[in-house]
N, C-alpha and C positions, 0 to 999 in steps of 0.2 A: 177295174171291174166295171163292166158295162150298165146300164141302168135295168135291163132285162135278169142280169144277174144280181145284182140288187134288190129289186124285187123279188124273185126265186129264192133268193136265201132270206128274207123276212117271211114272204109266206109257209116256209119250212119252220121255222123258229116259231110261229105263230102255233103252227100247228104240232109241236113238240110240246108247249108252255100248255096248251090243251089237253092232251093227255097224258101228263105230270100231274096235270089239275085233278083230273078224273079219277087217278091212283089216290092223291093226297086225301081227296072227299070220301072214299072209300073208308080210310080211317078217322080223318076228321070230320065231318060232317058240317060242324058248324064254322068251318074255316072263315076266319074274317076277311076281308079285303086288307086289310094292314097287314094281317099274319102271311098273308100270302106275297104280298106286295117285297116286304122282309124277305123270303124263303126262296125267291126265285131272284130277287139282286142275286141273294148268296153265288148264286152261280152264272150271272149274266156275263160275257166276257167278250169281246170284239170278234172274235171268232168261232165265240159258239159252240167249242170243246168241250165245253165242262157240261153246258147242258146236252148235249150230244148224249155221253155219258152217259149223264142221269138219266134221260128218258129210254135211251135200250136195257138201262141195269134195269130200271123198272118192271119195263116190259118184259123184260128173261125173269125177276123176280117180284110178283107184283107185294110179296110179303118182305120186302124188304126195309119198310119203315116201321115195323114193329119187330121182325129179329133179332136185329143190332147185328148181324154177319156181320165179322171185316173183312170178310171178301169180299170187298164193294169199291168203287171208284173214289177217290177224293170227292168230288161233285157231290155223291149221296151223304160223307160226312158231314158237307160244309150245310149241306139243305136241310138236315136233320138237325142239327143245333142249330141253324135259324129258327125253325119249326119251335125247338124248346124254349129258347129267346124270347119268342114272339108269345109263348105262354100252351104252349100247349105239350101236355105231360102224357100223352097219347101216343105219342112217337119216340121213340128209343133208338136214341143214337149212337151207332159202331162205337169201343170202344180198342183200346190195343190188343190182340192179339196173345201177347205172350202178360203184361201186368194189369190189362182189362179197364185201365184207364180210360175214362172217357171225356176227363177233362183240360186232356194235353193236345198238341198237335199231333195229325198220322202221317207225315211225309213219306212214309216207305210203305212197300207194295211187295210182297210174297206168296209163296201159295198157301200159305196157311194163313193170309191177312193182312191188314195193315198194321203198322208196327210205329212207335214211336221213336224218338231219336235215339231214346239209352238205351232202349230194350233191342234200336237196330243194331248200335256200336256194340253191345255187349253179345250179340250172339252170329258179328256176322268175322269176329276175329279165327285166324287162322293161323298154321305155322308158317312161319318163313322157308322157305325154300335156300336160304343161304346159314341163316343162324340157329334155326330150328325154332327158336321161340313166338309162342302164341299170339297175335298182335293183330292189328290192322293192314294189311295188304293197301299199300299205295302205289305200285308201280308191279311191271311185268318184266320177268326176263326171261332167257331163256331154258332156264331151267324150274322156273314157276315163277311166283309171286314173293313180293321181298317187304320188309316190312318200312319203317320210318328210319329205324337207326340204319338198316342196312343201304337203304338207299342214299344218307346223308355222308356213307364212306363208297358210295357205288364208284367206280373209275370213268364210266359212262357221266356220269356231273359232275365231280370236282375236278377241280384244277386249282394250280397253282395261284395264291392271293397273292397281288402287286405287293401288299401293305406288311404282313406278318409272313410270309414266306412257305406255307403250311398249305397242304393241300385240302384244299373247302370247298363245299357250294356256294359259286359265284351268285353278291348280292345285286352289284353294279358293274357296269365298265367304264373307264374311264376313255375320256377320245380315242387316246390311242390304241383301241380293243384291248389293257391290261384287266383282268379281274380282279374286283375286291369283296372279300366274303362280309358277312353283316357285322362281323365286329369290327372291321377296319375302316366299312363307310359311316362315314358323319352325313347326315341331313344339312343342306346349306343353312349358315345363318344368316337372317336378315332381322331389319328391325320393323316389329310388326308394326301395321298404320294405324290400329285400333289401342293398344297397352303400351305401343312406345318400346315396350324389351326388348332385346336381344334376344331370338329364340330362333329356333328353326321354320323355318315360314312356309307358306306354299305363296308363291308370286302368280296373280292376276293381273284383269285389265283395272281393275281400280284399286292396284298396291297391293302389299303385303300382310297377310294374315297369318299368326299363331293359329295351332288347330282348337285352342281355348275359345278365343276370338273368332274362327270362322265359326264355329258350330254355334254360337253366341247370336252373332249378329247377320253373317251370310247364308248359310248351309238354307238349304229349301227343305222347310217346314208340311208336312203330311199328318192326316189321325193315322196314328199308330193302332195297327191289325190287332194287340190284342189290350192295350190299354185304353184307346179309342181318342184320346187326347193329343191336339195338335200339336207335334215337337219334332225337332231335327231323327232322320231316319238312318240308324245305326247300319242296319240287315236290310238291302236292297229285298221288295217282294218277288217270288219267285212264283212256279206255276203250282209248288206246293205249301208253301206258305205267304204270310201278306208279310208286307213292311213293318219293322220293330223299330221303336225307340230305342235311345239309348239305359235307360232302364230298365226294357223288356229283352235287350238282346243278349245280355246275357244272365236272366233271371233263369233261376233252375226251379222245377214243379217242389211244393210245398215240402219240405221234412223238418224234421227235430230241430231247431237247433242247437250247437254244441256250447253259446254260451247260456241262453236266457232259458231252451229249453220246449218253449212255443213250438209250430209246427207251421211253418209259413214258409212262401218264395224266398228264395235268397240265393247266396252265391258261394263256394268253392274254395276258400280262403286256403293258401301254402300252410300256413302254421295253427291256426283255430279248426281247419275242418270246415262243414258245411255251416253257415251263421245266416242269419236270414238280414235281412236291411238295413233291420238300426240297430243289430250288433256289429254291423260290418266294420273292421276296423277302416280308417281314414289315414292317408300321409298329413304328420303333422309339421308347422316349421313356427318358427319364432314371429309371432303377428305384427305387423309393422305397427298396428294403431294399440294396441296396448303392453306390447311385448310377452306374453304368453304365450307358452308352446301350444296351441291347437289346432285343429284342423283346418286346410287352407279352404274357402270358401271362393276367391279369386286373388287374379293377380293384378296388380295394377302398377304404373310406374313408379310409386311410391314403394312396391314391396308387395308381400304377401297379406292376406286378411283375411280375421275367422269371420265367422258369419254373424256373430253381435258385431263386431266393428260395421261390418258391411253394411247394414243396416241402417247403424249410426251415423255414420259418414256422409251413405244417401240422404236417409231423410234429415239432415239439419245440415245443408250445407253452409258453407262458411264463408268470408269474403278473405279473397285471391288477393294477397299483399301485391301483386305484379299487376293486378287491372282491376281489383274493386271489386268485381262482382260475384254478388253467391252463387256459389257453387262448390257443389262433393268437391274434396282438394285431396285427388286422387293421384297427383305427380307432388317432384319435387323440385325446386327450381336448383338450378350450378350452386349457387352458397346453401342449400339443406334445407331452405323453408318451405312449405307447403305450398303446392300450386294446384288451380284447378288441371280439367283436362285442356282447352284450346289454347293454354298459355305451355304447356306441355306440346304442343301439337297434336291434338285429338281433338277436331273440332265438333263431334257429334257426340263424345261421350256421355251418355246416358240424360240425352236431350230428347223431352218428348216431341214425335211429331208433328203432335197437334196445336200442342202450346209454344212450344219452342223451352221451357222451364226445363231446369236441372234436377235430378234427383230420380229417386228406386221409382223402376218402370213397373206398370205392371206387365202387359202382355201387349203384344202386336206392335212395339215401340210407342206407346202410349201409356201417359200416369195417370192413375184411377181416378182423377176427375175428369178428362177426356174421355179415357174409354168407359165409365159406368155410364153415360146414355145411351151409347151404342147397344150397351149389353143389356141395359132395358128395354129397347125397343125392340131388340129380338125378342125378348123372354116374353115380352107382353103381347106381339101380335096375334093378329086375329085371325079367320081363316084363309084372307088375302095376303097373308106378310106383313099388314100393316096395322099400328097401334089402332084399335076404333076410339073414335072421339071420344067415348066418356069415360076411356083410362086415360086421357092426355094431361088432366092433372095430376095423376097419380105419377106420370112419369116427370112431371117437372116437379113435384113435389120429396120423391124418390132421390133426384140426379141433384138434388140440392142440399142432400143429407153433409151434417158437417163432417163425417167420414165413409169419405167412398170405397177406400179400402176394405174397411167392413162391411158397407153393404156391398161390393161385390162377391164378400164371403156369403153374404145371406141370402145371393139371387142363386147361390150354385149348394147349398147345402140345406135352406130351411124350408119345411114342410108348408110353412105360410105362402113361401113364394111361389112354390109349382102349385097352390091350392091359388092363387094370384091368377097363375099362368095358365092354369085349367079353365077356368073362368072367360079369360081373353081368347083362347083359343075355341070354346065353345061355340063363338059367335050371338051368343044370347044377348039381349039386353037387362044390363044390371040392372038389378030391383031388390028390396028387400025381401020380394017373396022367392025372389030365387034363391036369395041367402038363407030362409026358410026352409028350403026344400032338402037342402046340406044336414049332413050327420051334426048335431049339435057338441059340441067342443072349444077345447084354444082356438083352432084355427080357424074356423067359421065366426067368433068372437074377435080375433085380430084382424081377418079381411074386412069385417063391418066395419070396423072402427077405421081401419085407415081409407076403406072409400067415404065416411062419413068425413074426416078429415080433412080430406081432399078436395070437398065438395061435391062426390060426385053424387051420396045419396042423402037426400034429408036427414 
């Protein structure tokens, strides 16, 4: 792209983001700078489709942010729940089509709307053209559309499997072009670099990872589209939905469920029915650290472990009869005793990077006494990104608490802290009369006292 066109397609966009603007004011009026700031990300994209979109549906309907049509572009769903996000109950956002949902994704597009995922699969099944029965159409032949089972006995795909002799849809080949269908191929085994076992590994440039271990320690980390928290990415994002973790990708929209009864996300269980998260059942196995049947929490070379041992193991590590030093004795040595990980050959295992100490990480391969300053001096800065001086004892006074693991619980959950945070982000200088000027309560009575504490106000 030349620099002429470069410019030509910013002055376009410029001038789209303008009268987007002019539609949105029409209904909102007192549109913030934030709220707006929020509502046009939603649809910012390298190539300027999505806003594209948005600003012709507008312009064909300029009553389009208070109808709720679904017969609207993805771009106006995505701009319309920023819009409610950002706080404003003015604007009514598309919801499905056929179950009028408006708090699930709308990946699909019809003439009668946008449509959700269950409500697409449920109404866009068909007969088979070979077996007669009602299903999903996965493939084409020539004498119409054929369904899943039909296609998995098609003569066009299967062939003959090297391994069982049966005619299948080939999983792999082997060098010599023979086929082998998925129940014949094995995953190669290798011994992962991370846990030491004997598992099926995917091979790298730096060793061999179980898929436990790379989603652990390797796999690249993104905030997930709908739970917003940094975690390995299940569901690649696509041009209709964003990236999901591994918790959100296969979470189903809220219903009953079958054991507790509640009405919440959850998932699809073979034998319970629909169960929401913490009824979900778990595979259980014999715990290496205390022998009970519970659920495996990881694996380590030592064996399997619920998630009290887990726990336990990290935080008190132990000294390694082979080399002395404490550390989780998460292997076993050739005679059955306990070994750390680097006497095991796993020299990083769950070693912070800050410190270099053993034991339960918290996040970013760092343990909460490492990473709780970090995480306060995000929490506390000011309108330049950085702490202002007269919170800087608060935060050496904070990062010195004798448990950081708990206060990293209280910088993400209690109502003190973001009233903390609100404060540092203001830019004001602390004073008492600004403390003053606060709704009087706990939390305006707990922020005095810990800036008084800290020194920072008489």
């Amino acid at each position: 792209m030349t620099r002429a066109q470069a410019g030509h397609r910013a002055a376009d966009r410029e001038e789209r983001r303008t009268r987007i603007r002019g539609t949105v004011t029409t209904v909102v009026p007192d549109l913030g700078e934030a709220a707006w700031a929020a509502a046009i990300a939603s649809v910012e994209s390298p190539r300027g489709i999505a806003l594209r979109d948005l600003d012709e549906h507008l312009a064909a309907h300029p009553d389009a942010l208070t109808s709720g049509d679904p017969r609207c572009p993805l771009a106006l769903v995505q701009f319309a729940r920023a819009l409610n996000a950002a706080g404003q109950p003015a604007v009514v956002s598309p919801g499905c089509h056929l179950c009028g949902r408006g708090t699930v994704e709308l990946p699909f597009s019809g003439p009668a709307g946008r449509s959700c995922r269950r409500c697409y699969i449920s109404t866009s099944k068909k007969p088979c053209a070979r077996c007669g029965q009602t299903g999903k159409i996965v493939a084409r032949r020539c004498e119409g559309g054929i369904c899943q089972s039909c296609y998995r006995t098609d003569p066009r795909v299967v062939e003959e499997c090297a391994g069982c002799g049966r005619a299948r849809r080939p999983a792999v080949r082997r060098p010599d072009g023979t086929a082998l269908c998925e129940s014949c191929w094995r995953p190669p085994v290798r011994t992962c670099s991370s846990c030491g076992t004997e598992r099926p590994a995917s091979l790298g440039a730096d060793g061999a990872y179980c898929n436990t271990c790379y989603r652990r320690l390797r796999q690249p980390r993104r905030a997930c589209g709908r739970c917003g928290l940094v975690r390995p990415i299940a569901a690649r994002a696509t041009a209709d939905s964003p990236g999901l973790c591994y918790n959100c990708s296969g979470l189903l929209p809220p219903a009953p469920c079958a054991i507790c009864g509640k009405t919440r996300p959850g998932y699809q269980h073979a034998d319970r029915g629909f169960v929401c998260r913490s009824c979900r059942p778990h595979h259980q196995e014999p715990c290496s650290g205390c022998g009970q049947l519970r659920r495996v929490h990881a694996r380590w070379p030592r064996g399997p472990v619920c998630p009290a041992c887990y726990v336990q193991i990290l935080d008190h590590p132990g000294h390694c009869p082979r080399c002395g030093t404490a550390r989780p004795l998460i292997a076993r040595a050739g005679d059955g005793t306990l070994a750390c990980g680097p006497c095991a050959g796993i020299p990083d295992a769950y070693s912070c990077q800050g410190c270099g100490t053993s034991g339960r990480l918290y996040a970013e391969g760092l343990c909460p006494r490492c990473l709780l300053p970090q995480r306060l001096r995000r929490h506390l800065a000011g309108p330049g990104g950085e702490v202002p001086g007269q919170l800087a004892p608060v935060v050496q006074a904070l990062a010195a608490a004798g448990n950081p693991r708990g206060m990293l619980q209280w910088l993400k959950r209690s109502p003190n802290a973001r009233l903390l945070a609100g404060l540092a982000a203001s830019g004001e200088a602390l004073s008492h009369d600004l403390l003053d000027d606060l709704p009087p309560g706990p939390g305006e009575y707990y922020v005095r006292q810990v800036l008084v504490h800290a020194g920072v106000l008489p």
